[in-house]
C-alpha positions as CSV (number, residue, x, y, z in Angstrom):
1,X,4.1,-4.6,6.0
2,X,7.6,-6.1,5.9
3,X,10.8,-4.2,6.0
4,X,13.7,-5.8,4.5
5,X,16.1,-2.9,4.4
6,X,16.5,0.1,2.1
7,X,15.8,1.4,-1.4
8,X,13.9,0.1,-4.1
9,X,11.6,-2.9,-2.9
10,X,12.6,-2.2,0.9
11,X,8.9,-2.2,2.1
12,X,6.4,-4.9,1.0
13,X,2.8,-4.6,1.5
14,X,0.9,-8.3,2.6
15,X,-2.6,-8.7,3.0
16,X,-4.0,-7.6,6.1
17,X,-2.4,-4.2,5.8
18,X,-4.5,-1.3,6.0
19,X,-4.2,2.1,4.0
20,X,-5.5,5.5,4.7
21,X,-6.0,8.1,2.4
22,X,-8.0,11.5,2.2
23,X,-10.3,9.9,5.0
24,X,-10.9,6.6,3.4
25,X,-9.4,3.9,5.2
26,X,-9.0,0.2,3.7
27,X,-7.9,-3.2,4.5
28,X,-5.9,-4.9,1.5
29,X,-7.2,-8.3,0.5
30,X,-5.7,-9.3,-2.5
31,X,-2.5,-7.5,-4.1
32,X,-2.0,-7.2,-8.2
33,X,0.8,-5.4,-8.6
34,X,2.6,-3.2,-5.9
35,X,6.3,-1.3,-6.0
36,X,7.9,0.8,-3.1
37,X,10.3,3.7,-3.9
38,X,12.5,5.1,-1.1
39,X,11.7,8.6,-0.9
40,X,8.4,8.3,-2.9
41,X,6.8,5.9,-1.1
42,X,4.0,3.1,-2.5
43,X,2.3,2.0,-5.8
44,X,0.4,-0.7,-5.6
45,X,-3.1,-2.2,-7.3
46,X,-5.2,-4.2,-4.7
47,X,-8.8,-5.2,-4.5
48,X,-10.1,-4.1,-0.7
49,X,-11.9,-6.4,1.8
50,X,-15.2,-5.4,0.1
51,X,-14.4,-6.5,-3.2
52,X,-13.0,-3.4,-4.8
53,X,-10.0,-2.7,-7.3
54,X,-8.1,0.0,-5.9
55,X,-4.8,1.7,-6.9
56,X,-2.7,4.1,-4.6
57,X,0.3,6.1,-5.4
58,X,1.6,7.5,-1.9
59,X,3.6,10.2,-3.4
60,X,0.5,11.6,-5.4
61,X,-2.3,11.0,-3.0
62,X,-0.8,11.3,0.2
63,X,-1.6,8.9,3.2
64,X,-0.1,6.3,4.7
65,X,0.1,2.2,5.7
66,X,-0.9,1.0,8.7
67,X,0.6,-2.2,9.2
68,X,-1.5,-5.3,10.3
């Protein structure tokens, strides 16, 4: 994950990042579409290291990044 200040597109997901969610935990291959919100936290639409399409809105489902 890179930082590049505050507000709206402050935090920017990169392959190689991990989420975890509900006990699930991740690694991000390939990213379609991904927004950060200050406050709210992520959206973003990825497909995993296995091969699967995967979308994650922080502020809904809880969880968190752990940054490569």
């Amino acid at each position: 994950m890179i930082v590049n200040g505050t507000g709206h597109g402050s935090k920017v997901l990169e392959p190689g990042d991990k989420i975890k969610c509900k006990g699930i935990a991740c690694t991000i291959a390939e990213i379609t579409f991904h927004e950060y919100w200050e406050g709210e936290g992520f959206y973003v639409e990825f497909r995993d290291t296995n091969g699967v399409y995967r979308n994650w809105k922080q502020w809904v489902d809880g969880g968190e990044v752990i940054p490569k």
